[in-house]
N, C-alpha and C positions, 0 to 999 in steps of 0.2 A: 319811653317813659311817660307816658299817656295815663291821667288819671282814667279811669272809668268806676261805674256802677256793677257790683257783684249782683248776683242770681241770687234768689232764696235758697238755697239745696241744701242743706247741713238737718241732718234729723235733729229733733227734739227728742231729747233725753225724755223729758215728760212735762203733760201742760200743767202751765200755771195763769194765773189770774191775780188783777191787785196792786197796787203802788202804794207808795207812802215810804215812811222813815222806818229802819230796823223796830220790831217791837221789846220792849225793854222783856216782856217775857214770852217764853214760847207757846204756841197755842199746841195740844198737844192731847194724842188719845192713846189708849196704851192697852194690851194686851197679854196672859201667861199661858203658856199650857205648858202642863206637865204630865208624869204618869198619875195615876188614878190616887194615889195617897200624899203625894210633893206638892208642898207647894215653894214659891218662891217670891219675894215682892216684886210689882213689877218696876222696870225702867222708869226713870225720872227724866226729862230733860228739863237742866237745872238752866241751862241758856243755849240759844241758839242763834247763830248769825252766819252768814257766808265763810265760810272760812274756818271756822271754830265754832264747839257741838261741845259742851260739857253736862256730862250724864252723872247717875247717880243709882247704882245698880247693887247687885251683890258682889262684895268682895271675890276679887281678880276672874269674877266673870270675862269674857272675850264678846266684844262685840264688833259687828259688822255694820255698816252707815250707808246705805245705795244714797247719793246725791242727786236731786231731781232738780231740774233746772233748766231753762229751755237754753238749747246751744245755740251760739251765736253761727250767724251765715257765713263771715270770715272769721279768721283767727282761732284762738285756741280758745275750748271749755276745759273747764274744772276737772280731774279726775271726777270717773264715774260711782267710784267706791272710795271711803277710808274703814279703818280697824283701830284698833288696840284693844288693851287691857287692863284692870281696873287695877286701883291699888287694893290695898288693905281695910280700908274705911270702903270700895266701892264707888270712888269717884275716878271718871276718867274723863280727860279731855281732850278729844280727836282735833286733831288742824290737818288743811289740806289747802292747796297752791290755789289764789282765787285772778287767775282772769281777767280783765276787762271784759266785762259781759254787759249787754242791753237788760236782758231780762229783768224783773222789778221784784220777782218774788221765787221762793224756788221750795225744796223739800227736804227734810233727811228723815228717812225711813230707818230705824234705829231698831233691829234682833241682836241681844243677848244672851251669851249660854253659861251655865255654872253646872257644870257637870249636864245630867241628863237633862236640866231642868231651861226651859227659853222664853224669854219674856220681848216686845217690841212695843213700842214705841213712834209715830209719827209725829215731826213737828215743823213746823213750817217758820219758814225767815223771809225777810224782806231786802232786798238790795236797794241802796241810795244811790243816785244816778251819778257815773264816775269821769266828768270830764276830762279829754285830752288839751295837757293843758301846756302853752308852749315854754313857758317856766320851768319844767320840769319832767320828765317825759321816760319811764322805764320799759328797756325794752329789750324783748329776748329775741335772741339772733340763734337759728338754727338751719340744717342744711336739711334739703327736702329726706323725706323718706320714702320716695317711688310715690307717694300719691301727693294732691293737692283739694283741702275741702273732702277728704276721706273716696275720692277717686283716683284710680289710677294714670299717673301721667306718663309719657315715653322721654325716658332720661337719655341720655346719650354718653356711653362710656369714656371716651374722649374727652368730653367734657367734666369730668370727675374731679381730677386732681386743677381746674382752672376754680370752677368751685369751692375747692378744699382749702387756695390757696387768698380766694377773694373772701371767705367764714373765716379764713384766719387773721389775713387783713383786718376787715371789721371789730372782729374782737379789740386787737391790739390797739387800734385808733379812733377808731368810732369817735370816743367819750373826746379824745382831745380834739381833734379836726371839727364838730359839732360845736364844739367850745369858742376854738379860733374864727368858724365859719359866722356864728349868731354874735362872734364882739362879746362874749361873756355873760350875753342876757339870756342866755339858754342852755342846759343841761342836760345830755342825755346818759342814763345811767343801762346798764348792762346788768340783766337779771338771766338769774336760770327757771325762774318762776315767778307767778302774780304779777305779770305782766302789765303793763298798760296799751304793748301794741306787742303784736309778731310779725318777726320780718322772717320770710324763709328764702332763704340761696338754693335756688335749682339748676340741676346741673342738664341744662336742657336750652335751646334756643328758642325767646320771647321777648316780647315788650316788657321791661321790668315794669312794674305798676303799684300806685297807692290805692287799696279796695275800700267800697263805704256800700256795704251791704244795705238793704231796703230797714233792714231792724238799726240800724244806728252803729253797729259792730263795723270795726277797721281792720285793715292789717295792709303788711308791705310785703309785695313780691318780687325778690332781686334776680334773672336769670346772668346766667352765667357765660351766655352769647347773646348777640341780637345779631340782625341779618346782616352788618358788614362782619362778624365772625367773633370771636373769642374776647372777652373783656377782661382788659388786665386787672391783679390786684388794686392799683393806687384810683384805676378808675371804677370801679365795681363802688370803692368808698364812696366816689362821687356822686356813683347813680344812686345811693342808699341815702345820701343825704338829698339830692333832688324828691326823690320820693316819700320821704318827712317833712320835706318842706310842703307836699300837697296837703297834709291834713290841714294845715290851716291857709296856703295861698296856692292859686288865685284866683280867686272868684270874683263876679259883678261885675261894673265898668272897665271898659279895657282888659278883659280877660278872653280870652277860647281854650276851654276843656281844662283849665287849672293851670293856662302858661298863658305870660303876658301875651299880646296884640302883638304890640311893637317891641322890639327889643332897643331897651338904651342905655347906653356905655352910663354908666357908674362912674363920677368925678372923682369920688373916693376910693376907687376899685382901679387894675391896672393889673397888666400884662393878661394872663386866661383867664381871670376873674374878674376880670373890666365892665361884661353885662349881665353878672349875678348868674344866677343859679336855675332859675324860672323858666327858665324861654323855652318855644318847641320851635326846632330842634336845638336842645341845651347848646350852646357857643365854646363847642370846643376845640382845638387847635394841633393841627398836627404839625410838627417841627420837621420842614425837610430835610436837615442832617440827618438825625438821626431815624425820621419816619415814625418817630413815639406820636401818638395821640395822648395829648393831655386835659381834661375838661375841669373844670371850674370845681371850686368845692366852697365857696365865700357866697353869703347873702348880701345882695343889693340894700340900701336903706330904704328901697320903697317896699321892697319883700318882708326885712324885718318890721315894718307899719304895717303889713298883713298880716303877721302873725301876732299881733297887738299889742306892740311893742312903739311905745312913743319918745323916750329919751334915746335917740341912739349914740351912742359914741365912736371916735374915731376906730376903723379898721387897726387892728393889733399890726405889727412890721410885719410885710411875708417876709419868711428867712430867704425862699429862693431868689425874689427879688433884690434883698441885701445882699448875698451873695455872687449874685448877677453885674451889679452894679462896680461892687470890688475888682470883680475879676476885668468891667468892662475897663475902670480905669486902670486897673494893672498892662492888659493890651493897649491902652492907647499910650501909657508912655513907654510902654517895650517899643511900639512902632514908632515914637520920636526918635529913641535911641538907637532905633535901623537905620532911622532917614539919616540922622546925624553921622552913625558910622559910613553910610554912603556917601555922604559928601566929601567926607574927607578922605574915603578913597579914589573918590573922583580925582579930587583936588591932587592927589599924592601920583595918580597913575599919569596928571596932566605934567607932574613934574618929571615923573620918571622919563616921559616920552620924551619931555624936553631934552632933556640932560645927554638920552642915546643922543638923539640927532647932531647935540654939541658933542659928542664922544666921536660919533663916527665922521664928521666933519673933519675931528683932528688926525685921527688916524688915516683919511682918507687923503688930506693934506700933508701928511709925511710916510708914505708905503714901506718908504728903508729902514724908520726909524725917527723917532720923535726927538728933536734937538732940544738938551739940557735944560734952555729956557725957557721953551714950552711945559716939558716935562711936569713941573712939581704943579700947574694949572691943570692938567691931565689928570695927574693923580686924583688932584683933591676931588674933581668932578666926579672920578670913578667911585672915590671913596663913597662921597655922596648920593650917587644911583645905587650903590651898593646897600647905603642907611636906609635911605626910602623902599626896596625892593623887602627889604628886613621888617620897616616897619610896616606895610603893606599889608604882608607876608601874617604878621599877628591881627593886623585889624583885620583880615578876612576871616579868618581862623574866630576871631572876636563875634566877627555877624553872623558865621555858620551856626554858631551855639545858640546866639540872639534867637536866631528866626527859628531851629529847633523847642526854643524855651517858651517862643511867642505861641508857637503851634500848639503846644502843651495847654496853654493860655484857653487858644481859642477853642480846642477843645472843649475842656473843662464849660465853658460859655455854651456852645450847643448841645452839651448833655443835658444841661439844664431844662427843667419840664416850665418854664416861666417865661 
């Protein structure tokens, strides 16, 4: 999970030139042709922005918009084309999915048709530069498509359905675990479009990584193995929020390559989230019971001061931890209640013994026959080894279940990923 620097290689759609603020009106040249006696008015572009193209044409004309705009080096551009259709009056207004894009300035090439007759239209827009801001942060989760940057990658079949089931994870939890991890000062929302980052799940083994192309363009690449083998759903989330936390830590003093120097236990933090999120190689823990690898998914409070965050407040309760803690003192007085029933089986088997040895003592001082006298002392002895053997007899029966219910206990304790 090593940040690095993307490659230039993503083609441009087409060059642009220029910076500045959206222009409140479109700069715009326009052209008709028709047969030899048609004519038609031509295309208006009434405004134009990233995003949204409202024309002004002949009634339910059909128009075509190529999008010009330089692509970014990671992550996703803009569809290449929109359409539609005009109303009644001749006004249409096209929208199309916008991106985080670097680019400042871009194009929509705007032909119209009404019947035989076609008119276009050029008008050029301006993009305001769209900060990744850690406040708030929208972002579309998608699983690769055999390529990466419009190249082909080599996927691994195998690896398909480990993929299928770490994209479906992410869906599900993302927005909450992000929430719990940042202590509620940060927000990530789930979009199918207009993205502010693209995170793609590939079904292939890699370094997952956060990219910052040479143009300013981002994105996140989650692989769905790394080289000790297959990553589960709960940690696949982890690795996706490690790699959000690069766009904004760590850089400068005490950093290498986007992860702290030193790794340091978190006072506020505890059990696999004890040294935050950051580290290389991120801290995480594998429970000899049961052999799960579980890694960290909470940011440190010097990580949240990376991401520009200055009030922080206490870590939300981890459940697994609260739950952890129930169960520990549930086993700790299950094992009181073992020691306790052993003692007093101790105690009871030291009496049992006693009582034979006064038992066979007697019998063994009268061979023919216990005289009268003796007799009802005999009895009562026996009665007595008899109660103890009885009671015994339940208190074993009593700890059998105990130490069965305790195991139960302890279980439940190393399932735990905390």
């Amino acid at each position: 999970m090593r940040a690095r620097t993307a490659a230039l290689g993503a083609v441009l759609l087409a060059a642009c030139a220029g910076a500045g603020q959206p222009a409140s009106a479109p700069e715009a040249s326009a052209s008709s042709t028709a047969a030899a006696s048609a004519t038609v008015a031509p295309v208006q572009a009434v405004s134009s922005e990233y995003g949204k193209l409202t024309l002004k044409t002949a009634p339910r004309a059909s128009c075509n918009v190529l999008i010009r705009v330089s692509a970014p080096s990671v992550g996703e551009a803009p569809p290449p084309a929109a359409s539609g259709i005009a109303d009644e009056s001749g006004v249409l207004t096209v929208t199309y999915a916008t991106p985080r894009i670097t680019a400042t300035a871009g194009t929509h090439d705007v032909t119209c048709l009404a019947g035989e007759l076609s008119s276009s239209v050029s008008t050029r827009f301006l993009l305001a530069f769209r900060p990744l801001s850690a406040m708030g942060l929208m972002v579309k989760i998608r699983a690769d498509d055999g390529t990466l940057d419009g190249a082909a990658i080599k996927t691994e079949p195998s690896l398909v359905p480990v993929r299928d089931a770490m994209l479906a994870k992410l869906r599900a939890t993302l927005t909450a675990e992000w929430k719990l991890g940042t202590r509620g000062l940060s927000a990530v929302s789930l979009v199918e479009s207009s993205e502010d980052l693209l995170m793609t799940v590939v079904a292939a083994r890699g370094t997952s990584v956060h990219r910052r192309g040479p143009d300013g363009s981002e994105d996140v690449v989650v692989y769905a193995a790394d080289d000790h083998g297959a990553i589960s759903a709960d940690n696949g989330v982890a690795v996706a929020m490690h790699e959000l936390g690069h766009i904004w830590c760590c850089y400068g003093a005490g950093t290498t390559d986007g992860h702290w120097s030193v790794a340091q236990k978190s006072p506020e933090l505890s059990g696999v989230d004890a040294y935050g999120l950051m580290n290389h190689p991120v801290q995480c823990v594998i429970f000899p019971t049961s052999r799960i690898e579980s890694c960290p998914n909470r940011f440190s409070e010097r990580e949240l001061r990376a991401m520009g965050f200055s009030e922080i407040p206490a870590p939300p309760p981890d459940a697994c931890l609260g739950q952890k803690g129930a169960l520990s003192a549930r086993l700790a007085d299950q094992d009181s209640q073992l020691a306790s029933l052993q003692q007093q089986i101790d105690a009871t088997n030291g009496q049992i013994t006693d009582l034979g040895t006064r038992i066979k003592t007697i019998e063994g001082q009268y061979p023919n026959g216990i005289p009268q006298s003796v007799y009802p002392t005999y009895t009562a002895m026996v009665d007595q080894y008899n109660g103890l053997v009885r009671t015994n007899r339940d208190r074993v029966a009593a700890y059998n279940q105990l130490v069965a219910t305790r195991n139960d206990t302890a279980r439940a304790i190393n399932a735990l990923l905390c």
